[in-house]
C-alpha positions, 0 to 999 in steps of 0.5 A, a space after each residue: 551477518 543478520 542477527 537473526 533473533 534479534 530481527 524475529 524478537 524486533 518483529 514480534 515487538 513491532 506487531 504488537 504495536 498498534 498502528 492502524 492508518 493515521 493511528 501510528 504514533 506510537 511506533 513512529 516513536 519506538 522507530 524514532 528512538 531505534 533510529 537516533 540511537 544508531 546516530 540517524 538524524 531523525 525527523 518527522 515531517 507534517 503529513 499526519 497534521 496535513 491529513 487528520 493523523 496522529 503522526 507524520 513520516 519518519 525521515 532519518 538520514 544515516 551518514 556513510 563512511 563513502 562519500 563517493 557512493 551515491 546516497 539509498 534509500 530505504 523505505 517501509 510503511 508503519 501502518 495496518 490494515 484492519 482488523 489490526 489491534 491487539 495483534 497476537 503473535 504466534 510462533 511455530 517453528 519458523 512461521 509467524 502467525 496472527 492468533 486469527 482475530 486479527 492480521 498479523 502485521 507483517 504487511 509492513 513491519 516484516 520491512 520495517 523490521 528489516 531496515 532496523 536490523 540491517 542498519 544495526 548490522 552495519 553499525 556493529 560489523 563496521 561495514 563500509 556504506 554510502 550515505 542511507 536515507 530510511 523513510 517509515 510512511 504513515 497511511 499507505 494503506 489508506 491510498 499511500 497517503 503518506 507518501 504523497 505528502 512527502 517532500 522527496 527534496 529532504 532526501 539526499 537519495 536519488 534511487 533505492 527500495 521500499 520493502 513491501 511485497 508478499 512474493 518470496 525471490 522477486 522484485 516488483 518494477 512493475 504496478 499498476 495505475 489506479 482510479 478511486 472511484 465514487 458514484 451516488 445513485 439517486 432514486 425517489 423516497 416513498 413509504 415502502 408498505 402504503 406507496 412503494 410505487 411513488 419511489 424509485 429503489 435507489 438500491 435497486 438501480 445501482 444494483 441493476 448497473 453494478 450487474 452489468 459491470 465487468 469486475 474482478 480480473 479484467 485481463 491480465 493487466 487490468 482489474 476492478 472492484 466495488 467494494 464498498 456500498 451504503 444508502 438506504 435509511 429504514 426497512 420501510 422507506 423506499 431508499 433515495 439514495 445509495 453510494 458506491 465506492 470502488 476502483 480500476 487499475 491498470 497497467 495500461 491507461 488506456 484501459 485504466 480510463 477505459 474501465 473508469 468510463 464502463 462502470 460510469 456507463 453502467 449506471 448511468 444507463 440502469 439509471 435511464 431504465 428508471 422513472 416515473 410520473 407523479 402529480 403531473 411532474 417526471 422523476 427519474 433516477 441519477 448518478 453523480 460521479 467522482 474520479 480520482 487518480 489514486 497512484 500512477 504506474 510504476 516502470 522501473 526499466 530492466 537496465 536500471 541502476 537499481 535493478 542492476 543492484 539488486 540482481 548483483 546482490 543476488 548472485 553474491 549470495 546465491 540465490 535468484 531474484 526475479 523482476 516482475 509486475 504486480 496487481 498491487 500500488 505501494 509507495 514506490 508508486 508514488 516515489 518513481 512519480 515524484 522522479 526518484 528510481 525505486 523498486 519494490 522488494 519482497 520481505 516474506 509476508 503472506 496471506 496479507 490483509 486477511 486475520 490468515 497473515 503468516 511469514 516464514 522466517 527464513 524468508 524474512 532472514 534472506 530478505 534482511 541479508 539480500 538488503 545487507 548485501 545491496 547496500 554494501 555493494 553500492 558502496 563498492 559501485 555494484 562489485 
């Protein structure tokens, strides 16, 4: 049985840790330790050295007492969003909650903590199991870099779970494609008080284009942002150039290149609607872009080994999980890509990414004796 305290007080250890992107050392290290002293073979590899970070993924291979079961894996992201340091954890009752300077953590120290307490269980109640490979990645939230930097040939397991979704009762085999995008707007620097006519508003060309864009909720499979702007130099300078960085995804690539290319077209034709002529020479707005496939889909069939498991596991204890798609990538993105077979599951965490994070620990109970339950009966062959 799930040790409930013991998960709840590993919880709020682990969020007190900071461990912003490419800053996880130290829960890396608090990780490696839980997991030799469970007699894991634990190692680091090289994505933090790859990618400027303080640590690489943690990759710990438990050995099972059922050779015939095939090898799982589990898997769950050390790192947090921002604001993300100095976490104060607050209990009330069963929610745990963030003191609202920060967020809480729970995105993905609720899984984490999960994997941690359901392999302690199996050690202590001398529960029969398969092979078990658990992978703690750095730098999901910077764009699952971590996962990418994987060698998924250090792991024996074929098929398994990242622990990493807000909605309590589902599995998510559905997510998106997504396109990091990067565009500049060149404009024409002028003196913005003597001269302002000798510039093109590099700002205002890009803010011409970004109106005319469809953002947000696209359709039902299909979503865009830009979320991130900088240019200009001083109030009084007429602004050259101005940066803009966002995304598309979709569960469709049609639509997905489709979004991609209206966002580019946007800006290329407010940048047309702009030009001027000095000393006998013709300025005219530009944009640069850059493209960059940021994950692809994930689309783990119904009939699925995986699936079949987890809905097994679901009906021993009584409870109903259901499949489903989401907005959101995470790591299983990557895996499924990289030819492994591999759903997403929900630990009980909400509100993520906002300092109004909180998780309800009866979900977080359910969520550890759910992963209890499908490992057993791997090791069983699903009975």
């Amino acid at each position: 049985m799930i040790r409930k305290d013991r998960l709840k007080n590993l919880l709020i250890e682990l969020v007190k840790i900071d461990s912003l992107s490419r800053k996880e050392y130290a829960i890396a290290m608090r990780l490696k330790r839980e997991m030799e002293e469970l007699g894991a073979v634990v190692s680091i590899d090289d994505a933090g050295e790859r990618i400027g970070g303080s640590v690489g993924n943690v990759i710990a291979h438990f050995r099972g007492e059922v050779p015939s079961a095939k090898p799982l894996l589990l898997c769950a992201h050390m790192d947090t969003v921002v604001p993300g340091e100095g976490v104060v954890p607050v209990l009330e009752g069963d929610i745990l909650r963030s003191d609202g300077r920060t967020v809480l953590g729970g995105d993905d120290k609720s899984g984490v903590a999960i994997i941690c307490e359901v392999l302690r269980v199996l050690r202590e109640d001398r529960i029969p199991c398969g092979d078990i490979d658990v992978v703690f990645t750095i730098c999901e939230e910077a764009g699952l870099v971590g996962a990418k930097c994987l060698d998924v040939a250090r792991l024996r397991a074929r098929t398994g779970l990242v622990l990493d979704s807000d909605s309590v009762g589902f599995l998510f085999t559905k997510a998106p494609a997504a396109n990091h995008v990067e565009f500049v707007v060149r404009g024409l620097a002028a003196h913005a008080g003597v001269c302002p006519e000798k510039g093109i508003n590099a700002i205002r060309v890009a803010a011409d284009g970004i109106s005319r864009m469809r953002l947000g909720r696209i359709d039902e499979e299909t979503t865009a942002n830009i979320g991130v702007i900088e240019g200009g130099m001083a109030v009084n300078i007429v602004p050259n150039s101005v940066r803009l960085r966002g995304e598309a995804r979709s569960h469709s690539e049609d639509k997905l290149e489709q979004q991609t290319r209206h966002m580019l077209q946007c800006l290329e034709e407010a940048a047309s609607r702009y030009s001027l002529e000095l000393d006998g020479r013709q300025f005219r707005a530009s944009v640069e872009s850059k493209v960059a496939r940021e994950y692809d889909r994930m689309d783990v069939p119904e009939g699925s080994g995986i699936v079949r498991l987890v809905r097994s596991a679901a009906e021993n204890l009584g409870v109903e999980v259901r499949t489903m798609a989401t907005g959101g990538g995470c790591d299983a993105n990557v895996f499924n890509q990289k030819g492994l077979e591999v759903a997403n599951l929900s630990t009980g965490m909400r509100e993520i990414h906002t300092v109004k994070e909180w998780l309800d620990l009866k979900d977080l109970y359910l969520s550890a004796q759910m992963v209890l339950e499908i490992v057993r009966l791997n090791a069983t062959g699903g009975s």
